[in-house]
C-alpha positions in Angstrom: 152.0 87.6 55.4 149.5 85.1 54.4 148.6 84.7 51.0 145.4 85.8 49.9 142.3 84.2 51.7 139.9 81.9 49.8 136.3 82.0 52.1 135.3 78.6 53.6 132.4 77.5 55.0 134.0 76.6 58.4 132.4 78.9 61.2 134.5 79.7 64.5 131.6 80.9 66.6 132.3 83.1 69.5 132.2 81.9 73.0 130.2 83.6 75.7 132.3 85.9 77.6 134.6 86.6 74.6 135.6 90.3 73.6 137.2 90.5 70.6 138.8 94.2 71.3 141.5 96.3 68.7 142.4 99.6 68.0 143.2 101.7 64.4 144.6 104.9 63.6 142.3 107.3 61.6 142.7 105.3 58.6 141.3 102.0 59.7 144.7 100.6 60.2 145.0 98.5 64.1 147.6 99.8 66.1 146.1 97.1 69.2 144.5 94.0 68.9 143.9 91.4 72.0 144.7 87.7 71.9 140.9 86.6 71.4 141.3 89.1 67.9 144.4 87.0 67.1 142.6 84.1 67.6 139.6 83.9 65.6 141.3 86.0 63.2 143.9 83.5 63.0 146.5 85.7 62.6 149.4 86.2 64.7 149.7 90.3 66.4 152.7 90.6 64.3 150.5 90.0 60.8 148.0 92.5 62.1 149.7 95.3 64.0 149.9 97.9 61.0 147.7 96.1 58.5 144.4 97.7 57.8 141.4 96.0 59.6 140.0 95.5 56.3 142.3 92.4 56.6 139.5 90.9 58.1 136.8 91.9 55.7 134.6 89.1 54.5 133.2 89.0 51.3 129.5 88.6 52.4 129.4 91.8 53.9 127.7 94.6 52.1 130.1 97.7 51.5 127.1 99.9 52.9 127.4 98.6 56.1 130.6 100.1 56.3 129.9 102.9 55.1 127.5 103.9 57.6 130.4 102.5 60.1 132.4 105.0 58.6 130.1 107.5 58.5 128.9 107.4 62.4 132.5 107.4 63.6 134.0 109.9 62.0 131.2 112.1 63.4 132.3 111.3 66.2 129.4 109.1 67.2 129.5 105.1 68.5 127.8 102.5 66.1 126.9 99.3 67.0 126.9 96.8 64.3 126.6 92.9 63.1 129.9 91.8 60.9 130.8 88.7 59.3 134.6 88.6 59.5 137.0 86.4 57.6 139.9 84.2 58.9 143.0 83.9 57.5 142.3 80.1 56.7 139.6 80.8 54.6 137.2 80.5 58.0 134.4 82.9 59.4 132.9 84.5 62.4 129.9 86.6 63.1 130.3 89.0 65.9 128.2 91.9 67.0 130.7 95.0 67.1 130.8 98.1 69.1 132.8 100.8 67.5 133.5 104.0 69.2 135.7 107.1 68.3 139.2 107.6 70.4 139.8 111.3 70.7 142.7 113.4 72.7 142.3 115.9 75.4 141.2 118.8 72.6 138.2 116.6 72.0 139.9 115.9 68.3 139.3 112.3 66.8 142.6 110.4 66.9 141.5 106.8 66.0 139.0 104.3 66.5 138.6 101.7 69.4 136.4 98.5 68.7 134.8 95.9 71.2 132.8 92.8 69.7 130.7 89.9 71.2 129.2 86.6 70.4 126.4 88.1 68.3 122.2 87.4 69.2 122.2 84.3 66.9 118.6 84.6 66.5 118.5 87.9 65.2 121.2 87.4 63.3 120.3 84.4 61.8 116.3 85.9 60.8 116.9 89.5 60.6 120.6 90.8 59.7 121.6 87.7 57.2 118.8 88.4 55.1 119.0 92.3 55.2 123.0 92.0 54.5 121.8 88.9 51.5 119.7 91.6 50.0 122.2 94.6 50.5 124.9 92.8 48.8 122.6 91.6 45.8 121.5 95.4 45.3 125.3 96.1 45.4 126.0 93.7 42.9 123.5 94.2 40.6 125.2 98.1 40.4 128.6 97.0 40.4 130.3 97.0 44.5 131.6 100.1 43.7 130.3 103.7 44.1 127.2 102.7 42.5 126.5 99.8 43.8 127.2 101.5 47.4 124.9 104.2 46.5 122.2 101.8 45.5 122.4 100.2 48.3 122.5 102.5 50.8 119.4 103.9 49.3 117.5 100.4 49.4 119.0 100.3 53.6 117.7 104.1 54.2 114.5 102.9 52.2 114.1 100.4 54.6 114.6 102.3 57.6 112.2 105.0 56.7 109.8 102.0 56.4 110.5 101.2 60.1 111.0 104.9 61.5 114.0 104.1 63.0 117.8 105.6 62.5 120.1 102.7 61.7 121.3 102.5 65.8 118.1 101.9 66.6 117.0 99.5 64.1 120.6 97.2 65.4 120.1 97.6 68.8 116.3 97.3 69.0 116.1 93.9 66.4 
């Protein structure tokens, strides 16, 4: 395994018909990733098979985004969201992620399947960068943990409310 990952400001930025695709067990840990995942992860499937997908996680995400990620597919509903992952050398990459539950022939949940894209750069660039920029900072000023979470996801719902939209629509109609 790598050691641990100091962020860079080198961007890897998704081509066109790219589809970042993996798959986790019930506890967020990938049991399938593809060769595009591999590669701007820049991890071999060997480093990633097993880990959790966390692996990826980049610093500049709020925790309340995953949260509601979290939240929606255990439900058992599909969430659409934008993420800022994290390379192994230190490197980044925005996608726009499609996350669905995985259930068995009893209808049970049994893990969770993931397709991402080249994100809308526009949107991304004036509305998610500054909504996730002011998430984080409300997480911070609380501490990242429960707290800050909390916080947070009371400023996102806040927000929301303001709008009249659910979070699913607010991502897919920016």
């Amino acid at each position: 395994m790598k050691p641990k990952v100091t962020p860079t400001s080198k961007e890897r930025v998704m081509r066109e018909n790219d589809f970042i695709v993996s798959k986790t067990d019930l506890k967020g840990f990938i049991t399938y990733c593809n060769r595009i995942f591999m590669e701007f992860a820049d991890y071999a499937e060997e480093e990633l098979l097993g880990k959790n997908h966390n692996i990826i996680r980049h610093p500049d995400m709020p925790s309340v985004i995953f949260k509601v990620l979290w939240d929606e597919v255990q439900a058992g509903r599909e969430v659409n969201a934008y993420v800022k992952n994290l390379s192994s050398d230190g490197g980044f990459y925005w996608v726009f992620a499609n996350i669905t539950p995985v259930t068995n022939g009893e209808g049970k949940i049994v893990g969770y399947s993931a397709v991402r894209r080249a994100p809308n750069r526009e949107k991304l660039n004036n509305v998610v960068i500054p909504l996730y920029q002011t998430l984080l900072a409300e997480e911070k000023k609380h501490g990242r943990k429960s707290d800050g979470i909390n916080a947070s996801y009371k400023l996102l719902n806040n927000i929301l409310d303001e709008k009249g939209k659910s979070y699913e629509e607010f991502i897919l109609t920016i």
